[in-house]
C-alpha positions, 0 to 999 in steps of 0.5 A, spaced: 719 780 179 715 787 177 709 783 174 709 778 181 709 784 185 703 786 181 699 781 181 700 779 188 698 786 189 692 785 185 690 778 189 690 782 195 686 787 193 681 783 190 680 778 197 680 784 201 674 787 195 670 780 197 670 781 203 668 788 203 662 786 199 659 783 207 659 791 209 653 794 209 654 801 206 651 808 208 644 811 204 641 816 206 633 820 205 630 827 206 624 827 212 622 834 214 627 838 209 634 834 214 637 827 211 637 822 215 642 815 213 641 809 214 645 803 212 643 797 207 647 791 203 649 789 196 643 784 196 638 790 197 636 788 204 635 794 209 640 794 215 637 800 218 632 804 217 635 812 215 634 814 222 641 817 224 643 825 222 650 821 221 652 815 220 660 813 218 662 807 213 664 801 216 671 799 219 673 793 223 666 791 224 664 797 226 660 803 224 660 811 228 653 813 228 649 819 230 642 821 233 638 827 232 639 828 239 647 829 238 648 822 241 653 819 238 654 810 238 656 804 234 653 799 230 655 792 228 654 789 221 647 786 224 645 794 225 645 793 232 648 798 237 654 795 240 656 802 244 653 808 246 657 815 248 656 819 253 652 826 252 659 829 253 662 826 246 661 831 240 665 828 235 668 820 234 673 817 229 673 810 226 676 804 229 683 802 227 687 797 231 682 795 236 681 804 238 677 809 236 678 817 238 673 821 240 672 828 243 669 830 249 664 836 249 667 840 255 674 840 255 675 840 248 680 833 248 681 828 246 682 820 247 680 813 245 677 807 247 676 800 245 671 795 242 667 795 248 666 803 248 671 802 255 675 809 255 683 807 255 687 813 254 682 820 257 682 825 253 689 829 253 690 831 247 687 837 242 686 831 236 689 826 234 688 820 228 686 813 227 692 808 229 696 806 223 702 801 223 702 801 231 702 809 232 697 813 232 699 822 230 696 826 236 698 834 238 696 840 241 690 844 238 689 851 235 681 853 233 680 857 227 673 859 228 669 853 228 675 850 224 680 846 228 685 845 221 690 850 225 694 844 229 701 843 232 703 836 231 706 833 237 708 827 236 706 819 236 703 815 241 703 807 241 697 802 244 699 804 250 699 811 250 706 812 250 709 819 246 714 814 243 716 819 237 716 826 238 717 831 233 721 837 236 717 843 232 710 845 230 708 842 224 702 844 220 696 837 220 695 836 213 692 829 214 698 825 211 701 825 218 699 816 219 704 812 218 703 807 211 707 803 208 712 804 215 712 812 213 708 818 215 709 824 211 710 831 215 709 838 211 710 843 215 708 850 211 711 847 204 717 843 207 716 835 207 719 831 212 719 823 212 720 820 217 719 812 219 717 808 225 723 810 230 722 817 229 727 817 224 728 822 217 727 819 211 727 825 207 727 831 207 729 835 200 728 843 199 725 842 192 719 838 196 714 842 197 709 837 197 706 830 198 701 825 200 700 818 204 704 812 201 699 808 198 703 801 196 709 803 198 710 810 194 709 816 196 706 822 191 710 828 192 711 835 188 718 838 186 720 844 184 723 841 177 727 847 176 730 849 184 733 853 187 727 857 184 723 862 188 727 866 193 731 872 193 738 869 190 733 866 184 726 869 182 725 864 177 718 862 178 717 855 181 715 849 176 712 845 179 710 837 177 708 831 182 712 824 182 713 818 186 718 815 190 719 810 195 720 808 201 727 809 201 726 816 198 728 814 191 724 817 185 721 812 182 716 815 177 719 822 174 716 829 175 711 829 170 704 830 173 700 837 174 696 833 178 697 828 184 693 820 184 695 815 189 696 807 187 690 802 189 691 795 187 697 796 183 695 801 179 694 809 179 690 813 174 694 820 172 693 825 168 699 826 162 696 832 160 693 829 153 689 825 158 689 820 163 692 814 164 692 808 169 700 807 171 703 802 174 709 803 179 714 804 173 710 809 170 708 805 165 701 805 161 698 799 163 691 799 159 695 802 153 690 808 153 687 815 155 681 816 158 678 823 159 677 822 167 679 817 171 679 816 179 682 810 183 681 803 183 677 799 188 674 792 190 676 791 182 673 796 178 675 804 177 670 809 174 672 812 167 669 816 163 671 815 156 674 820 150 667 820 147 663 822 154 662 815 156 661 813 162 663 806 166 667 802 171 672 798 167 676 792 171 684 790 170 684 788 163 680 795 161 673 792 159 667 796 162 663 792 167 659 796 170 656 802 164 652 808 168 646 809 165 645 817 161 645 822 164 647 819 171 653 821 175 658 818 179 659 819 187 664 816 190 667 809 189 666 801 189 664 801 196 661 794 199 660 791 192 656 798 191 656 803 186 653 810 189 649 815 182 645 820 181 640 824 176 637 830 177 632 833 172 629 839 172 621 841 170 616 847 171 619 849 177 621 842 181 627 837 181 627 830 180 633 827 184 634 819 183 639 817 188 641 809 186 645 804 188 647 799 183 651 793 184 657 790 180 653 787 174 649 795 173 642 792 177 638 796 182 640 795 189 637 801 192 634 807 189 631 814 193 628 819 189 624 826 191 621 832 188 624 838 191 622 845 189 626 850 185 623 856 183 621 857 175 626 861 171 627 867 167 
């Protein structure tokens, strides 16, 4: 059954991988000392041309585009602005279920609109997140300086606007709060709180004092493995290791990672402390090796770098398919069929940057470079 699970986890991932490869993917170039991004495909054709100050990836269909004149639009996969925000907008997020937030310049609000660019819901609320499960997380606002990463979660609305789940004290916003997996994860200063679609709580355990977004039904969470620890009855100090439940709350993998990871098609890559390992939801090393770095899965391929410093994507079965040429780094992961590297080489005061995109055969797609004066050193 657990092997069923994982290879129709695995199908999944690799159908919504051939359909990612339709998008085009960001890229960006220096003009007058300010980068500008554009957006081209895995077959190397130029969507647009590297003309707006900031440009989101895709999502349904869509991407979120600014101008060097602050106005912020949307753009279909075709490259054609679709929606085009009034000057009062500062800040927009990403599609998800049909909606988008934005935030108006003036009163410091936010609210959402559809795929028409039609504003559904006004600006009422300090932030908000892209919908998820039918919810979206909304809440008042604290300004830090230009920061706005002191918030107070409300609650979470539906389609309509409706404040359908309230939470009943301040909460600290993290970025974990939208629902995955039927669950939002809530951290309030060190105490998790997990709740599900009706507002209910899942779990809600001392020893928690952290976790992540569920990511195929499990959910990251850091336990104090030697609790009650840290208070003034015990002044033991904290042991700390990151695990994985369910959605019921049930520990599924023990506490035994320094680190934190999250699954994507069906496996997670860890760090044993010997090195890491890409696990499956039982905890178990499925490639039956370590790497001395590892990052997630996606569109079938994960980014390793081997115990003898070489680096690669590897797929499922653990054979590389992609090998990354020396001296290149790796920005990111498989995005659009695309893989994104780097090269910086420094010579009599200049530094020579190659910015390549390569796709998952290792053959040039895209490819920038620019020289740009360092100085000479002692």
């Amino acid at each position: 059954m657990k092997r069923a699970i994982l290879m129709f986890l695995l199908f999944c991932g690799l159908t919504l991988w051939s359909v990612a490869q339709n998008f085009p993917v960001v890229v960006q170039q220096l003009n007058d000392n300010r980068w500008y991004h554009g957006y081209v495909k895995n077959d190397g054709s130029v969507v647009t041309e590297c003309i707006y100050y900031r440009a989101r990836p895709f999502s349904e269909g869509l991407a979120a585009v600014r101008d060097i004149n602050g106005i912020w639009g949307f753009i279909d996969t075709t490259g054609k602005q679709v929606i085009t925000m009034p000057r009062e907008v500062s800040e927009v997020g990403n599609f998800s279920e049909g909606l988008c937030w934005f935030r108006d310049r003036d009163q410091d609000l936010v609210g959402f609109i559809d795929r028409q660019g039609k504003v559904i819901h006004t600006p009422q609320w300090g932030f908000a997140q892209d919908f998820s499960g039918g919810l979206a997380a909304v809440g008042t606002a604290q300004t830090l300086g230009n920061m706005r990463n002191i918030t107070g979660l409300t609650g979470y609305i539906d389609h309509s606007g409706q404040l359908v789940i309230t939470i009943g004290e301040t909460h600290s916003n993290l970025g974990y709060e939208s629902f995955n997996s039927h669950r939002a994860v809530i951290n309030k200063f060190g105490k998790v709180t997990i709740i599900d679609q009706a507002g209910n709580t899942i779990v809600e355990r001392p020893e928690y004092e952290n976790a992540k977004a569920f990511s195929e039904g499990l959910c990251a969470v850091r336990v104090r493995t030697n609790w009650p620890c840290g208070n003034e009855e015990n002044e033991r100090k904290c042991i700390s290791k990151w695990g994985f439940i369910d959605t019921a709350g049930n520990m599924v993998i023990k506490p035994q990672y320094d680190e934190y990871g999250s699954f994507s098609e069906g496996v997670c890559a860890m760090n044993t402390g010997e090195g890491y390992a890409f696990i499956d939801q039982t905890g178990q090393n499925v490639m039956g090796r370590l790497f001395k770095k590892a990052k997630s899965f996606s569109e079938g391929v994960a980014y390793v770098e081997e115990m003898d410093g070489t680096k690669a994507f590897i797929d499922h079965s653990g054979k590389t398919v992609v090998p990354i040429p020396d001296g290149f780094t790796v920005k990111g992961s498989s995005s659009g069929g695309l893989i994104e590297i780097t090269k910086k080489e420094t010579s009599e005061g200049f530094e020579y940057n190659i910015n390549m995109m390569i796709n998952h055969k290792g053959e040039e797609v895209w490819k920038y470079d620019w020289l740009e004066w360092v100085g000479y050193g002692e």
